[in-house]
C-alpha positions as CSV (number, residue, x, y, z in Angstrom):
1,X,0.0,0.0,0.0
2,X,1.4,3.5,-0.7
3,X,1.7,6.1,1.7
4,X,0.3,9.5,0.8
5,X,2.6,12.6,0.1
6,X,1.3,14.3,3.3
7,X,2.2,10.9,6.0
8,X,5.8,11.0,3.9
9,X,6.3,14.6,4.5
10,X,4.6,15.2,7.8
11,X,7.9,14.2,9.5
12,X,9.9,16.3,7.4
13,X,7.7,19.3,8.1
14,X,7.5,18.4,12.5
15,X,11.6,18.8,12.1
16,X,11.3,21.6,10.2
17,X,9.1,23.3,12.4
18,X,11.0,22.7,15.5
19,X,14.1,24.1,14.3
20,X,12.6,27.2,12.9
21,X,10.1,28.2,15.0
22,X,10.8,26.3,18.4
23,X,14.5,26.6,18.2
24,X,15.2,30.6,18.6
25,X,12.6,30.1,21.2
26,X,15.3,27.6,23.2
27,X,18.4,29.4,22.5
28,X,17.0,33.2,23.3
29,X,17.6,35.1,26.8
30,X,14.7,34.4,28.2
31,X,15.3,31.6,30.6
32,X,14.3,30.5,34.1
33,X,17.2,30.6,36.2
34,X,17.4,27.3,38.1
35,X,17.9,27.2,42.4
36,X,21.3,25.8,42.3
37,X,22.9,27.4,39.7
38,X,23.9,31.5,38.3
39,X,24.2,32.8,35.1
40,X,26.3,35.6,34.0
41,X,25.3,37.3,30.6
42,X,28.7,38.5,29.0
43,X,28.0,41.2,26.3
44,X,30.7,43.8,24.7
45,X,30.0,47.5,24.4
46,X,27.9,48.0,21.3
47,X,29.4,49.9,18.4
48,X,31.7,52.4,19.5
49,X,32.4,55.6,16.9
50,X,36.1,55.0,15.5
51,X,36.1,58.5,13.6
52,X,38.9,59.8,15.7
53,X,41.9,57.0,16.4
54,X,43.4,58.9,19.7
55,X,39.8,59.2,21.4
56,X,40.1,56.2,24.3
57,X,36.8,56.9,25.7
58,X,34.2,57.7,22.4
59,X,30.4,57.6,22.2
60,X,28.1,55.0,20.1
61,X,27.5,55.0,16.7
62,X,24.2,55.6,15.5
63,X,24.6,51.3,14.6
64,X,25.4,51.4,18.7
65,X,23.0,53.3,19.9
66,X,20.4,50.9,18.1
67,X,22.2,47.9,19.4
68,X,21.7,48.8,22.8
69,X,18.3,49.5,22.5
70,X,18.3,45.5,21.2
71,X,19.7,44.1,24.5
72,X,16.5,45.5,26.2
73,X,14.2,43.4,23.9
74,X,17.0,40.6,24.7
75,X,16.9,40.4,27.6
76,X,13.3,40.4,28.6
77,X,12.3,37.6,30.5
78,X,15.4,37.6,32.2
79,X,15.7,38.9,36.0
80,X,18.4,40.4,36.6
81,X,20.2,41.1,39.9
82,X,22.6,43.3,39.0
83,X,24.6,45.1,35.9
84,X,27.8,45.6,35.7
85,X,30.0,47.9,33.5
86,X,33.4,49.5,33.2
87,X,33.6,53.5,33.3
88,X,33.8,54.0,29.9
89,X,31.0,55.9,28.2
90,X,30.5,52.9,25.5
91,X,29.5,50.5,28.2
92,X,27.4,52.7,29.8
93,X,25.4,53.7,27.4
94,X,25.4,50.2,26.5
95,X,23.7,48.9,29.3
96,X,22.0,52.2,30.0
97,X,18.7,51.8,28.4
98,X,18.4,48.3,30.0
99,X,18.7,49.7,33.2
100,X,16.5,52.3,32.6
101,X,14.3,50.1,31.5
102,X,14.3,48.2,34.9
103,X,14.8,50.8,37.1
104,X,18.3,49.8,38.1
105,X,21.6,51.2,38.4
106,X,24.5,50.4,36.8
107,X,27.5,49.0,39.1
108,X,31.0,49.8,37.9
109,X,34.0,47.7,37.8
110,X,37.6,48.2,36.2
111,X,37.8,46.2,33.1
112,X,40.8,44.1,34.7
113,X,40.1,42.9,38.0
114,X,36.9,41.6,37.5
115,X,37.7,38.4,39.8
116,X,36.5,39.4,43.2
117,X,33.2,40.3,41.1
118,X,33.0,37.3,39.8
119,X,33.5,35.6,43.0
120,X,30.7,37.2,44.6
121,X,28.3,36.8,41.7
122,X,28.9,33.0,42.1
123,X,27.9,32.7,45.8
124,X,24.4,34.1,44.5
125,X,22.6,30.8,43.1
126,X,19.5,31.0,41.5
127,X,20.6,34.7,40.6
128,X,21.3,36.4,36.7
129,X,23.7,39.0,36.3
130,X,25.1,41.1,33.3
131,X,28.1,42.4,32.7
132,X,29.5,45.2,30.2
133,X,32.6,44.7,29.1
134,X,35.6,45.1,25.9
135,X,37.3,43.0,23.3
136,X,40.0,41.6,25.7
137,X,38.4,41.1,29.1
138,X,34.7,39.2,28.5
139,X,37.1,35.9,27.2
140,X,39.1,36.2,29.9
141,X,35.9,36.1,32.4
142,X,34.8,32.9,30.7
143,X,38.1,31.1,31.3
144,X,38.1,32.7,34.9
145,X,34.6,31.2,35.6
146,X,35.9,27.7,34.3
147,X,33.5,27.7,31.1
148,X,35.3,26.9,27.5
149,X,35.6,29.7,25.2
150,X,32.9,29.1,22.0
151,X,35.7,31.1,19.9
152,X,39.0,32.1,20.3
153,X,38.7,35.9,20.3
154,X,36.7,38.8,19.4
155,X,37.4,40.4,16.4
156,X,37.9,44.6,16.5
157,X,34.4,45.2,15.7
158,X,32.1,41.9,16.9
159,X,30.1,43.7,19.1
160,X,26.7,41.2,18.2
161,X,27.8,38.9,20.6
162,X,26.3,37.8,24.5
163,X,28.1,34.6,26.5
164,X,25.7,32.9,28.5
165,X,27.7,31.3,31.1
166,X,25.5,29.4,33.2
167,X,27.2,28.0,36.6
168,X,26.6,25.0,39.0
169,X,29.0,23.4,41.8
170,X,30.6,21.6,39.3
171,X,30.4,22.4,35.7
172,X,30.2,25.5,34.0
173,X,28.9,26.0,30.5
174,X,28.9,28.8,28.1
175,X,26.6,29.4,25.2
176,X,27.2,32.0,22.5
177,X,24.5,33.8,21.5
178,X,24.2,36.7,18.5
179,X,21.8,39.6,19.0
C-alpha cells in the first residue's frame, strides 16, 4: 500500500518546524534561572564611533546606539540582579537603556580585576547577572569562571555577541549567542 505525500512529508515538516520556530525560542535570553545554579550574561560594548583614532573613551554609533536598545528586547524575560559595567561611556550607554528600562543602576568595575566580582556573583545561586565589558576582558571572564571559550577571540568590531555562562558546583557551561 502507498503512503500518501502528506504521511511521507509530515515528519519532514515536524523537524522543520521545531528548528525554525521552536528553536530561537530555546536558545533566546529568556530563561528560568534554576535554584542551584547562576548565570552571568557577558555582552561587549555595542558599536563604539572610530572616527577619531586617539579618542580612548568615544560615544556610540548611530549602529550602537540601536544595538543597545536591542539588548532591552534581549533580555526580557530575564531577572536580573545586578549590571555591571566598566567606566567608559561605551559600556554605559550600553547597558544604560536596559537599566532604565528596569529601574536599576548600573554597578561599575575596572575592566581588569573583574575576579572578586566574579566571585561574589557565584555565591548568589538561583541569581542572573550582566556584565558590560571590551574585546579583551569578556574571554578572559569565561576562562576565569571555568567555562570553555565558544571562539578564540573577538574580532575589533564583533560587538553582536552575549556569553551565557550558566554556573553550577561543578560544571560550568557557556553558550554563545548573537543579537
Amino acid at each position: 500500500m502507498k503512503k500518501s505525500i502528506l504521511s511521507r512529508t509530515t515528519p519532514l515538516l515536524i523537524l522543520f518546524v521545531g528548528i525554525f520556530c521552536v528553536g530561537p525560542l530555546i536558545l533566546s535570553c529568556s530563561s528560568k534561572i534554576k535554584k542551584d545554579e547562576v548565570v552571568i550574561y557577558l555582552v561587549r560594548h555595542a558599536e563604539k564611533d572610530l572616527s577619531d583614532p586617539t579618542n580612548v573613551d568615544p560615544e556610540l554609533t548611530a549602529e550602537g546606539l540601536a544595538r543597545a536598545e536591542k539588548l532591552v528586547k534581549e533580555m526580557k524575560g530575564v531577572k536580573l540582579e545586578g549590571v555591571f559595567s566598566t567606566e567608559y561611556i561605551r559600556n554605559i550607554k550600553t547597558v544604560q537603556p536596559l537599566c532604565d528600562d528596569r529601574g536599576m543602576e548600573i554597578q561599575n568595575y575596572a575592566a581588569f580585576d573583574f575576579s572578586g566580582m566574579l566571585d561574589l556573583m557565584k555565591t548568589n545561586k538561583g541569581k542572573a547577572f550582566l556584565i558590560c565589558g571590551h574585546g579583551d576582558n569578556l574571554l578572559p571572564m569565561v576562562d576565569y569562571l571555568g567555562a570553555t571559550r565558544p571562539i578564540e577571540s573577538l574580532g575589533h568590531t564583533e560587538n553582536d555577541k552575549i556569553f551565557r555562562v550558566k554556573i553550577t558546583d561543578d560544571t560550568s557551561i557557556v553558550e554563545m549567542l548573537v543579537y
